[in-house]
N, CA and C atoms as an extended XYZ file, in Angstrom:
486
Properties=species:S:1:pos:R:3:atomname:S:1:resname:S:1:resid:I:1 pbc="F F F"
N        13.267        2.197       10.001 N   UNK     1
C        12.152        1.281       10.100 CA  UNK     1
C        11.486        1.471       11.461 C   UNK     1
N        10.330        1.539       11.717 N   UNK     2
C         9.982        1.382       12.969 CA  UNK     2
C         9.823        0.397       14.007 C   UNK     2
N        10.361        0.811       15.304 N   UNK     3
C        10.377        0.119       16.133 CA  UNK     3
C         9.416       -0.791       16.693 C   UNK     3
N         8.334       -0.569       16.514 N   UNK     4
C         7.076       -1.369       17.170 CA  UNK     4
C         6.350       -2.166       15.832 C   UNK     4
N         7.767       -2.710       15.120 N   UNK     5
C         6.579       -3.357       14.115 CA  UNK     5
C         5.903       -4.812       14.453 C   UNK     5
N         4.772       -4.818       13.449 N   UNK     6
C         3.847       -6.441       14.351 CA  UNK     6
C         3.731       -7.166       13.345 C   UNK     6
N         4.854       -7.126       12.242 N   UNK     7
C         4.982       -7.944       10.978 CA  UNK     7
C         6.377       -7.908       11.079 C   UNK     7
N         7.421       -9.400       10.768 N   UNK     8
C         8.703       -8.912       10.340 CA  UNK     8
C         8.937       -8.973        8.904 C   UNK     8
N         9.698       -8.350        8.219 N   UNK     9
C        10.214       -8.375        6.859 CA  UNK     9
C        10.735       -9.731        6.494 C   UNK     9
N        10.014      -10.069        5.246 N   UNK    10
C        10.680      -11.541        5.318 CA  UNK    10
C        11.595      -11.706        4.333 C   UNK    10
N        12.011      -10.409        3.697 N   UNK    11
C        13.722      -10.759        2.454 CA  UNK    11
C        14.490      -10.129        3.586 C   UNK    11
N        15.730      -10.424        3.042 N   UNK    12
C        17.119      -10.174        3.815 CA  UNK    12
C        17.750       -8.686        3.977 C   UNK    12
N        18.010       -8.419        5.013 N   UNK    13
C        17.865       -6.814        5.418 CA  UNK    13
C        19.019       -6.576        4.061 C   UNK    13
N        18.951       -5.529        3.748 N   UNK    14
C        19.773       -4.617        2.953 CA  UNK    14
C        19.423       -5.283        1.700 C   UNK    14
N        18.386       -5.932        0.783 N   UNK    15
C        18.498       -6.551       -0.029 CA  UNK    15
C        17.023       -5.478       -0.904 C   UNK    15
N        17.194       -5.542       -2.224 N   UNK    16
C        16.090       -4.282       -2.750 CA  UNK    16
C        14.882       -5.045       -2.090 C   UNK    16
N        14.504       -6.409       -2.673 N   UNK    17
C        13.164       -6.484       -2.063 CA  UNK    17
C        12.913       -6.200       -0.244 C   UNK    17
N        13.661       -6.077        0.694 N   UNK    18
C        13.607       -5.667        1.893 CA  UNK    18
C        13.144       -4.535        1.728 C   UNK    18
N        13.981       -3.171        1.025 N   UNK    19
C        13.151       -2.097        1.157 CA  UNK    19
C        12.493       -1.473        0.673 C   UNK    19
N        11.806       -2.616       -0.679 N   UNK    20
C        10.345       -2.311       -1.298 CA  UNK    20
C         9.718       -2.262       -0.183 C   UNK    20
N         9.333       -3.881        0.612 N   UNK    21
C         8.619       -4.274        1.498 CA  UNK    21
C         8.411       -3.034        2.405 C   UNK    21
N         9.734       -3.104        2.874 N   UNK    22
C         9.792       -2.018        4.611 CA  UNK    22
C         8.544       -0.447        3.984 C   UNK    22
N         9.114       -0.290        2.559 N   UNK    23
C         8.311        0.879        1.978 CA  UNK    23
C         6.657        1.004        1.934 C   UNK    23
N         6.534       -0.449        1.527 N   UNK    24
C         4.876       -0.466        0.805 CA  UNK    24
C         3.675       -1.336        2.247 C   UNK    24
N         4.356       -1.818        3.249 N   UNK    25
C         4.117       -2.357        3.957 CA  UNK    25
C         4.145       -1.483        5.444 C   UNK    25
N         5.473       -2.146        5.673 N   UNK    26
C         5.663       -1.257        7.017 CA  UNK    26
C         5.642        0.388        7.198 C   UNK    26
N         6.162        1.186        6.646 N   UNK    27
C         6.014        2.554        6.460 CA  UNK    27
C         4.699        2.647        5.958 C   UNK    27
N         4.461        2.109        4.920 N   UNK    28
C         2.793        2.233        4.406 CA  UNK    28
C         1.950        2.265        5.558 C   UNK    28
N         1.526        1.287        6.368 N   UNK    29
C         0.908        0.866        7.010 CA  UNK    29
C         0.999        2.174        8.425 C   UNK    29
N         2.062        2.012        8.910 N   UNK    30
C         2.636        3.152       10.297 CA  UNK    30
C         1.487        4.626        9.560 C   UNK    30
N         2.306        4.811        8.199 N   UNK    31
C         1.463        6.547        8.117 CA  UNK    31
C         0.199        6.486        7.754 C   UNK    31
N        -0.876        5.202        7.467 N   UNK    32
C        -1.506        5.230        7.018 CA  UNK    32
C        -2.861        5.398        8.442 C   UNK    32
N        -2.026        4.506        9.531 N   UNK    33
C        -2.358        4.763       10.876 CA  UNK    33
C        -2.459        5.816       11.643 C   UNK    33
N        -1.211        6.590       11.017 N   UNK    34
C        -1.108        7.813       11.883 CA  UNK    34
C        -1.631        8.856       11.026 C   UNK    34
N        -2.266        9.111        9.842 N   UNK    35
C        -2.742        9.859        9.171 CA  UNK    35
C        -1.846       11.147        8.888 C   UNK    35
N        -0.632       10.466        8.033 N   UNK    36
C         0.428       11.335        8.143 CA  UNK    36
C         1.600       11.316        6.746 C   UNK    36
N         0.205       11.797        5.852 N   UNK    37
C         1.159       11.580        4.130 CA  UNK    37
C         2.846       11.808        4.750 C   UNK    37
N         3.578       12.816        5.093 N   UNK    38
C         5.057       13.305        5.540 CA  UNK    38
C         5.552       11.839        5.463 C   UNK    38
N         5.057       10.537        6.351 N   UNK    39
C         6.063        9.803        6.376 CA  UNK    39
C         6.088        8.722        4.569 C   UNK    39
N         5.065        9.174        3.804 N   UNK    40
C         5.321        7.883        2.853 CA  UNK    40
C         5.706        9.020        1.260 C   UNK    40
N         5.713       10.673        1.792 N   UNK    41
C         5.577       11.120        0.597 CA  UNK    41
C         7.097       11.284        0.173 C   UNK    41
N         7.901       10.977        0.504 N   UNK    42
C         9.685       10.748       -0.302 CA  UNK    42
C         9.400        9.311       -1.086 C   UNK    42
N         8.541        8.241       -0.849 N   UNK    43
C         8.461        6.792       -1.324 CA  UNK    43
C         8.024        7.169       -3.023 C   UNK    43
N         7.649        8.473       -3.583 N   UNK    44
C         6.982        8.347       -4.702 CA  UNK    44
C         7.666        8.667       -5.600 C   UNK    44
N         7.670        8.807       -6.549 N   UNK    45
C         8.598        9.759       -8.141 CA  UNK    45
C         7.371       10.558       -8.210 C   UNK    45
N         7.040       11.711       -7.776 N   UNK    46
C         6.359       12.699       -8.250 CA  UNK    46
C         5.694       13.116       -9.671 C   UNK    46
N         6.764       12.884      -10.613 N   UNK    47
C         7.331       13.395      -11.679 CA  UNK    47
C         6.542       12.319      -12.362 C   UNK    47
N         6.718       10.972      -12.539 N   UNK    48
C         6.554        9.738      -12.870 CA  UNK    48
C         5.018        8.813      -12.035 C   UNK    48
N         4.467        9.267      -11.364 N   UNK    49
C         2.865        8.817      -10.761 CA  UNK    49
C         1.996        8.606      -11.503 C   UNK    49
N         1.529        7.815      -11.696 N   UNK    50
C        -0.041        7.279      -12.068 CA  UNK    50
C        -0.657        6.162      -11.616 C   UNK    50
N        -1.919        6.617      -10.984 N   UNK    51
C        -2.288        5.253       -9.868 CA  UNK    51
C        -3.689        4.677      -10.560 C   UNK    51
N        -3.887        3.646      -11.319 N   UNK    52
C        -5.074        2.991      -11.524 CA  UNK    52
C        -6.233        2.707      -10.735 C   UNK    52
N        -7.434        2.850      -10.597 N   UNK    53
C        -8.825        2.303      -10.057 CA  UNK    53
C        -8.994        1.262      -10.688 C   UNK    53
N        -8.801       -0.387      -10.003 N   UNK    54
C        -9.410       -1.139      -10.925 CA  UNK    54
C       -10.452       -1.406      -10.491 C   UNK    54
N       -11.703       -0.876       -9.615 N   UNK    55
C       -12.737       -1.069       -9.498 CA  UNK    55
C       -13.629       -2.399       -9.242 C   UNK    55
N       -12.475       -2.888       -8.283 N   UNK    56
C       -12.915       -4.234       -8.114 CA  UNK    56
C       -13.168       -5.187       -8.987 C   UNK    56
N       -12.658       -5.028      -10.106 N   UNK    57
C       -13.443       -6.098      -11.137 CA  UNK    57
C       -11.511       -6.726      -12.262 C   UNK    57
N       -11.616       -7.753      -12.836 N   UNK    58
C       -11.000       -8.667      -12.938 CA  UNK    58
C       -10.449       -8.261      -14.525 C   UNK    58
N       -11.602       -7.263      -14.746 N   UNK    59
C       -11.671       -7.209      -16.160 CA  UNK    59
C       -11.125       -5.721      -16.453 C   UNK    59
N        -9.603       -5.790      -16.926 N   UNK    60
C        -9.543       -4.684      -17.501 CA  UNK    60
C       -10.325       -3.626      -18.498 C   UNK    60
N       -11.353       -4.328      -18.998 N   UNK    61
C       -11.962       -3.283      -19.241 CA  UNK    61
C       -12.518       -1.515      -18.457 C   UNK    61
N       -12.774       -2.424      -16.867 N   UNK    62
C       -13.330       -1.304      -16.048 CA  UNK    62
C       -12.460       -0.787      -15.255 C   UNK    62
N       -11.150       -0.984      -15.544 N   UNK    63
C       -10.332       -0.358      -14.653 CA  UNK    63
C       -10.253        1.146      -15.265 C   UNK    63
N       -10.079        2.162      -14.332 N   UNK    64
C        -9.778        3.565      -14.749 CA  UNK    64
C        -8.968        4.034      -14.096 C   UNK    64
N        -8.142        5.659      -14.694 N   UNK    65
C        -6.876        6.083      -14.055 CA  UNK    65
C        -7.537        7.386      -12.927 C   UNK    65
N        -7.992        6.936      -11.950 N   UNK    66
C        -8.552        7.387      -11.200 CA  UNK    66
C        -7.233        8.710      -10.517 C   UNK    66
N        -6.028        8.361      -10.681 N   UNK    67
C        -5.437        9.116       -9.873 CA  UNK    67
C        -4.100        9.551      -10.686 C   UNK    67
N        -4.248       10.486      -12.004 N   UNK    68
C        -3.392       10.893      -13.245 CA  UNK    68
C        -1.748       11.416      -12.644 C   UNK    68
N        -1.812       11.766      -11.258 N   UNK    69
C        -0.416       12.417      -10.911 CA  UNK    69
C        -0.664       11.999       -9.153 C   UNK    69
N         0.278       12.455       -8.675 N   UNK    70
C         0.259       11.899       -7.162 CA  UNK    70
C        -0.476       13.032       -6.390 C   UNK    70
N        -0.589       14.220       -6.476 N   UNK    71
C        -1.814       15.085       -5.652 CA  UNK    71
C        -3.112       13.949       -5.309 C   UNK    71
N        -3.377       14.079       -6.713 N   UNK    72
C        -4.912       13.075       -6.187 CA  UNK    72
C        -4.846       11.898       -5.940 C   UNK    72
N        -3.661       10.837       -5.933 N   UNK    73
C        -3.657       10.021       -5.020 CA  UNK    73
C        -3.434       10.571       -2.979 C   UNK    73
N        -2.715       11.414       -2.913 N   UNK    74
C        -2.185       11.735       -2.270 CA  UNK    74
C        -3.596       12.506       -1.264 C   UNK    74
N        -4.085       13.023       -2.151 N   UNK    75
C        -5.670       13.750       -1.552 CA  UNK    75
C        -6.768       12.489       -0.472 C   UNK    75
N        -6.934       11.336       -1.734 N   UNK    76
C        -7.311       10.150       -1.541 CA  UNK    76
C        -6.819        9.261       -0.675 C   UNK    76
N        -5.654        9.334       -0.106 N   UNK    77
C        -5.006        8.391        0.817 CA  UNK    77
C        -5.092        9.463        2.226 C   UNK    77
N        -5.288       10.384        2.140 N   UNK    78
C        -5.514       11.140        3.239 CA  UNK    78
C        -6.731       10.972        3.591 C   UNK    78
N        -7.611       11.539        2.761 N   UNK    79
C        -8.885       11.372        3.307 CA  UNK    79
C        -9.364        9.704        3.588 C   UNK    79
N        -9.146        8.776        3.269 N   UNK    80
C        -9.392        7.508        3.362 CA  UNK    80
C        -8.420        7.239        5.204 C   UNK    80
N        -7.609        7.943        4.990 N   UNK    81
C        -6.829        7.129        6.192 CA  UNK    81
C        -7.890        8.529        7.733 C   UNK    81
N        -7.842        9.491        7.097 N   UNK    82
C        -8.550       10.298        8.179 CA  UNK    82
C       -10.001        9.468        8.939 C   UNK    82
N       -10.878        9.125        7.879 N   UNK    83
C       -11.362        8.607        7.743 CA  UNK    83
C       -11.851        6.883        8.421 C   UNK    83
N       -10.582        6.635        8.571 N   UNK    84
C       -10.194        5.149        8.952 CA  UNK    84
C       -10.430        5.039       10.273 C   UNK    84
N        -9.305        6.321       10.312 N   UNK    85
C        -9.015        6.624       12.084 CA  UNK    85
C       -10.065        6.714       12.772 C   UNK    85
N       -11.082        7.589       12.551 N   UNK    86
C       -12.173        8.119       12.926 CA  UNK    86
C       -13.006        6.846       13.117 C   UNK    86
N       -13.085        5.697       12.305 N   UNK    87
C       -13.786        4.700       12.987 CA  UNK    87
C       -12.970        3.155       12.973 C   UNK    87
N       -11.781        2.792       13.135 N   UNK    88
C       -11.110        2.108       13.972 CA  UNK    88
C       -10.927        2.182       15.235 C   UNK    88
N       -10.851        1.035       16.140 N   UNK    89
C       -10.386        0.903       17.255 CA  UNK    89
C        -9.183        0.883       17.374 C   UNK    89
N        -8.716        2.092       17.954 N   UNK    90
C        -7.278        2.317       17.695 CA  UNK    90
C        -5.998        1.457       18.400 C   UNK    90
N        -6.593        0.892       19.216 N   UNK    91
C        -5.833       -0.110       20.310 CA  UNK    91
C        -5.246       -1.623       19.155 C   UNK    91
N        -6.188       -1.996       18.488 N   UNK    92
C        -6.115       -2.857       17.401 CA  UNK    92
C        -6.425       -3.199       15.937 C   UNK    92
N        -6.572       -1.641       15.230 N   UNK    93
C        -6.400       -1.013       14.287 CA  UNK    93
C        -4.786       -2.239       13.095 C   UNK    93
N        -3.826       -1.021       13.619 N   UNK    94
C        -2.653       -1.132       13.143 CA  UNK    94
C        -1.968       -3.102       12.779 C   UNK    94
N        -2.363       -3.893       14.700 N   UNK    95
C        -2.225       -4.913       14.105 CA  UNK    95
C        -3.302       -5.903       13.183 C   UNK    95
N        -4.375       -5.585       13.209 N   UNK    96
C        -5.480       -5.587       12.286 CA  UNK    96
C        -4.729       -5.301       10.474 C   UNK    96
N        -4.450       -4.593       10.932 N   UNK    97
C        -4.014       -3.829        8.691 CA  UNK    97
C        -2.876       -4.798        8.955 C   UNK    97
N        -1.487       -5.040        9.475 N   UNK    98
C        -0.716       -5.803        9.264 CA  UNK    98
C        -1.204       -6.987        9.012 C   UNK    98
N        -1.698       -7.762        9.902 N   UNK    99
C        -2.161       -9.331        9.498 CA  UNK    99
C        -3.109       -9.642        8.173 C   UNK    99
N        -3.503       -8.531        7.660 N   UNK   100
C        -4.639       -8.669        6.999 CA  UNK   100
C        -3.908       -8.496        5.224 C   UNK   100
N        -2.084       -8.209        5.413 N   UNK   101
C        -1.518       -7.908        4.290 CA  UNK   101
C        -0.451       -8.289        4.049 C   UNK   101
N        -0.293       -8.791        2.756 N   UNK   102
C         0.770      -10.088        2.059 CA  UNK   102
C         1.343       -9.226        0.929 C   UNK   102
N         2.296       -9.376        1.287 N   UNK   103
C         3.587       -9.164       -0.017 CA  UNK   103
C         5.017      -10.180       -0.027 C   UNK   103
N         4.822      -11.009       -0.582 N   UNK   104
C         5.960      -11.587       -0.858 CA  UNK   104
C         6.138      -11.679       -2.046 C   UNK   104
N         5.677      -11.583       -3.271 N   UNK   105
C         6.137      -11.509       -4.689 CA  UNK   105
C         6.342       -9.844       -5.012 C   UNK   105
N         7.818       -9.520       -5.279 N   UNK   106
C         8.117       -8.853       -5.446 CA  UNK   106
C         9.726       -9.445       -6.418 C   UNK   106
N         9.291       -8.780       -7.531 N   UNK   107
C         9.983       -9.189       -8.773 CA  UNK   107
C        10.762       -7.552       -9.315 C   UNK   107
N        12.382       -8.131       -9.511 N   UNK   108
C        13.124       -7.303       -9.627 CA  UNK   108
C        14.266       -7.189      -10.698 C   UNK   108
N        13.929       -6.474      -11.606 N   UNK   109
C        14.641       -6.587      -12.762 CA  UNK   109
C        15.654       -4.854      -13.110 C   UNK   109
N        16.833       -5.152      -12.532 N   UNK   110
C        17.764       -3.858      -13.205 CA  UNK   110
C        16.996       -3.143      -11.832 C   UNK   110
N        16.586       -2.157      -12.436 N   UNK   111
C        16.550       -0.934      -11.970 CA  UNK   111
C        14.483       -0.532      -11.833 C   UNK   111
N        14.335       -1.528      -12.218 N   UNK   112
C        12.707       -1.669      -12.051 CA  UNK   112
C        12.243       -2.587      -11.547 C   UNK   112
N        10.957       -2.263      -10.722 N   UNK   113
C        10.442       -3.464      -10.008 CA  UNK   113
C         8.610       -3.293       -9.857 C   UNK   113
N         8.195       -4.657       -9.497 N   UNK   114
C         6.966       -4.802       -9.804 CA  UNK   114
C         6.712       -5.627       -8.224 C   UNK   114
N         5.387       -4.863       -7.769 N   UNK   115
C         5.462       -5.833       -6.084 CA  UNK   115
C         3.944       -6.085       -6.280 C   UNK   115
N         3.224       -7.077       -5.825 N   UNK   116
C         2.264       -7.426       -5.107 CA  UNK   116
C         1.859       -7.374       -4.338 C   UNK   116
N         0.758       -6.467       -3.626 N   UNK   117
C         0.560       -6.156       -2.144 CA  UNK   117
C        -1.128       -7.124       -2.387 C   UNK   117
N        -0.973       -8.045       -0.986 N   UNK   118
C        -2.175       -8.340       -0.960 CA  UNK   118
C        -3.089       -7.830        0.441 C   UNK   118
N        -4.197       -7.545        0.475 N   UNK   119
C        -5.133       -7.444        1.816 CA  UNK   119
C        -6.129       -8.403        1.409 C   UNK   119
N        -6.224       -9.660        2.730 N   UNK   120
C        -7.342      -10.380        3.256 CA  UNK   120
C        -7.057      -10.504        4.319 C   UNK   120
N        -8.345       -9.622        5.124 N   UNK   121
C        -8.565       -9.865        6.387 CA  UNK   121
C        -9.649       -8.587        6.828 C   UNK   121
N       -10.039       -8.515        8.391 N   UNK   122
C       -10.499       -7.778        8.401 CA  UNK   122
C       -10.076       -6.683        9.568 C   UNK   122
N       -10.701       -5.635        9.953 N   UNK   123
C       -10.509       -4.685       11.044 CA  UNK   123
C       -11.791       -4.771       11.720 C   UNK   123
N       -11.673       -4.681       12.913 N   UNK   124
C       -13.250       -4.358       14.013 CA  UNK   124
C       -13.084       -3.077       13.906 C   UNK   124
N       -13.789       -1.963       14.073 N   UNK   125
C       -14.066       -0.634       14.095 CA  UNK   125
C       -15.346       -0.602       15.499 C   UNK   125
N       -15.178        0.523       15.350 N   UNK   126
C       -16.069        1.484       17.155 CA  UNK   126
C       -17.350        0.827       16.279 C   UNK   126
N       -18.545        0.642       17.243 N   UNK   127
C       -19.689        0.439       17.300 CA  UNK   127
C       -19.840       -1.065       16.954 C   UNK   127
N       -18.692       -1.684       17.036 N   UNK   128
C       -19.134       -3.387       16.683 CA  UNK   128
C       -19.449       -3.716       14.474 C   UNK   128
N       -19.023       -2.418       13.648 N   UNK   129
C       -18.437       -2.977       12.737 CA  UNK   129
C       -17.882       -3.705       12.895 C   UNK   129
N       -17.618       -4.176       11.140 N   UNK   130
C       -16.167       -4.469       10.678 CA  UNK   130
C       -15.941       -4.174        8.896 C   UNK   130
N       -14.991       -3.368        9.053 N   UNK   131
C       -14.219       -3.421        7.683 CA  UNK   131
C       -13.575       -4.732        6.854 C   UNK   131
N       -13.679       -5.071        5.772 N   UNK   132
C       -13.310       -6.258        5.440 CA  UNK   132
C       -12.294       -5.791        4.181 C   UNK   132
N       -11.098       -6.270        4.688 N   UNK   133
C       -10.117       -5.965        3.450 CA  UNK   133
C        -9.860       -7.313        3.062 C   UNK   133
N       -10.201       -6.880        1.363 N   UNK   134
C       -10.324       -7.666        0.547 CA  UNK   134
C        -9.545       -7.646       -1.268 C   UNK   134
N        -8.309       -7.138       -1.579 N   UNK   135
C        -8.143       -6.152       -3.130 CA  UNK   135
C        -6.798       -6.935       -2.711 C   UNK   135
N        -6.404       -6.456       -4.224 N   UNK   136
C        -4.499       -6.488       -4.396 CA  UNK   136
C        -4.061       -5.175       -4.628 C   UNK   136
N        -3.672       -4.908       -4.525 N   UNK   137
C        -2.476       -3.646       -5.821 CA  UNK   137
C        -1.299       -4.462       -5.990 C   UNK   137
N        -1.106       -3.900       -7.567 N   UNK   138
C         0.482       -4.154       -8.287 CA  UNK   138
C         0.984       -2.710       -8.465 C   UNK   138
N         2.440       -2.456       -7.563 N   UNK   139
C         3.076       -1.373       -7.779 CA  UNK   139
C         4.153       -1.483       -8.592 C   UNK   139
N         4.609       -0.282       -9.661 N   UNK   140
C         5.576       -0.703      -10.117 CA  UNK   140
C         6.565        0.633       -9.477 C   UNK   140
N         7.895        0.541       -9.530 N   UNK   141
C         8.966        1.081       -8.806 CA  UNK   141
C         9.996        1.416       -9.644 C   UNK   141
N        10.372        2.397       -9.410 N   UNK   142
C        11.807        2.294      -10.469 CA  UNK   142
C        12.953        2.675       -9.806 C   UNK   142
N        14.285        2.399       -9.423 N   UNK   143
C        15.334        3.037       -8.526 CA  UNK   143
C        16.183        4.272       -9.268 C   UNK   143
N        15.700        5.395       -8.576 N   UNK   144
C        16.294        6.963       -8.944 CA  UNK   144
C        17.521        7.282       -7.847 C   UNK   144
N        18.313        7.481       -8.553 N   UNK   145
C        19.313        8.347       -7.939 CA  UNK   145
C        19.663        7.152       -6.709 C   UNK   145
N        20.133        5.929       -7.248 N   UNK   146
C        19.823        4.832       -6.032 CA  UNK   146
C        19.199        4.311       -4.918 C   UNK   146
N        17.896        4.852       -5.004 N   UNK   147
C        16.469        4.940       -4.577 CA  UNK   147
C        15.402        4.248       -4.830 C   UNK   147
N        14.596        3.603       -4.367 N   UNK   148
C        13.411        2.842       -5.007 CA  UNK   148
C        12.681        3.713       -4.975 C   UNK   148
N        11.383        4.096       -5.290 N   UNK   149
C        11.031        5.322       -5.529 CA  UNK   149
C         9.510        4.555       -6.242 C   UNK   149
N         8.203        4.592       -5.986 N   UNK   150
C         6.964        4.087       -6.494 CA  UNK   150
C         6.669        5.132       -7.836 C   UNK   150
N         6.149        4.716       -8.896 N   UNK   151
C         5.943        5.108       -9.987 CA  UNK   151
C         4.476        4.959      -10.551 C   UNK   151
N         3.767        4.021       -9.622 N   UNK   152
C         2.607        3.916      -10.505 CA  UNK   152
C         1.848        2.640       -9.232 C   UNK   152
N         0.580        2.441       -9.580 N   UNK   153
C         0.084        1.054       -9.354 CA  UNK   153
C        -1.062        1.023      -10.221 C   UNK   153
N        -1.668       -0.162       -9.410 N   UNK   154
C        -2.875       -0.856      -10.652 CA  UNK   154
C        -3.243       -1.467       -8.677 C   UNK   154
N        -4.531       -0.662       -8.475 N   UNK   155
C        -4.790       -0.993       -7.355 CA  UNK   155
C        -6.325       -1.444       -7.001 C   UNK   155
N        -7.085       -1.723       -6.329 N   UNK   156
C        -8.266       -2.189       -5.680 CA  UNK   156
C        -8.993       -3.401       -6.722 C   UNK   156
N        -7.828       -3.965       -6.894 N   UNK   157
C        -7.985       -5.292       -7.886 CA  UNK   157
C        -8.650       -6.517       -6.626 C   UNK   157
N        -9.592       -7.201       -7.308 N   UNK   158
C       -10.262       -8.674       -6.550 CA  UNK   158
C        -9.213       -8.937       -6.034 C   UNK   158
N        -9.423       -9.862       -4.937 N   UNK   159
C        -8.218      -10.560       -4.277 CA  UNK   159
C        -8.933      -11.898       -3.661 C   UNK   159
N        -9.149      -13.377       -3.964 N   UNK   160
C        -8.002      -13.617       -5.646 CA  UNK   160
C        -8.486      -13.295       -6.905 C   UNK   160
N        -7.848      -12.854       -7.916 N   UNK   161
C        -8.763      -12.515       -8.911 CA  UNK   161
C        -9.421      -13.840       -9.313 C   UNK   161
N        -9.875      -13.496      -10.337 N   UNK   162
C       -11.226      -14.586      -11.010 CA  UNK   162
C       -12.394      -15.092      -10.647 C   UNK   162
């Protein structure tokens, strides 16, 4: 886990929902900063990926599978985080994305699991922007080889919906 985190984990260390969280949150967040797929690409099932576009909207109708295997998520989270970097203020970036993101429902059944990641809040960026994070994703997880391991989401959903 990293040392300089500016969120603490709020399930009980060694417990599965701890290292959904530490996964989709804290590690999320660190490589997403440092523009550095290496640290989140063991978190996935390769094999098993499919990442939904729900396109901001409430209504499954318009959601699409924007990202059929993990390359093109994987393409997409790079360029988005390259991207990021390039116009965040990097001094207060990182605790910016932490405060701005909620996961505490994370539901765990056997050997599968389903988490809730929320973002509300925002980031200042160079020139006196601001980015406004605003979506959910629902990830689902499955534990391989005694591993949690991400399998899928349903992501850039309203936040709150309706």
């Amino acid at each position: 886990m990293p040392s300089d985190l500016v969120k603490l984990n709020p399930f009980p260390a060694g417990s599965d929902r701890h290292v959904i969280w530490d996964m989709l949150v804290a590690r999320d967040i660190d490589a997403f900063i440092a523009c550095d797929w290496s640290m989140v690409e063991g978190d996935f099932a390769a094999d098993r990926f499919m990442g939904i576009d729900g396109k901001a909207s409430a209504n499954p109708d318009d959601w699409r599978i924007s990202f059929p295997g993990l390359a093109a998520y994987r393409d997409s989270w790079v360029a988005g985080a390259i991207d990021f970097r390039a116009r965040a203020i990097a001094a207060t970036a990182k605790q910016a994305v932490f405060n701005a993101t909620t996961l505490t429902d994370i539901e765990v059944t056997g050997d599968r699991a389903l988490a809730h990641k929320k973002f509300d809040g925002q980031v200042e960026m160079a020139g006196g922007d601001i980015d406004i994070l605003n979506w959910q994703s629902v990830y689902t997880l499955a534990r391989i080889d005694g591993e949690w391991k991400l399998t899928g989401f349903i992501g850039y959903l309203p936040y709150p919906m309706g």
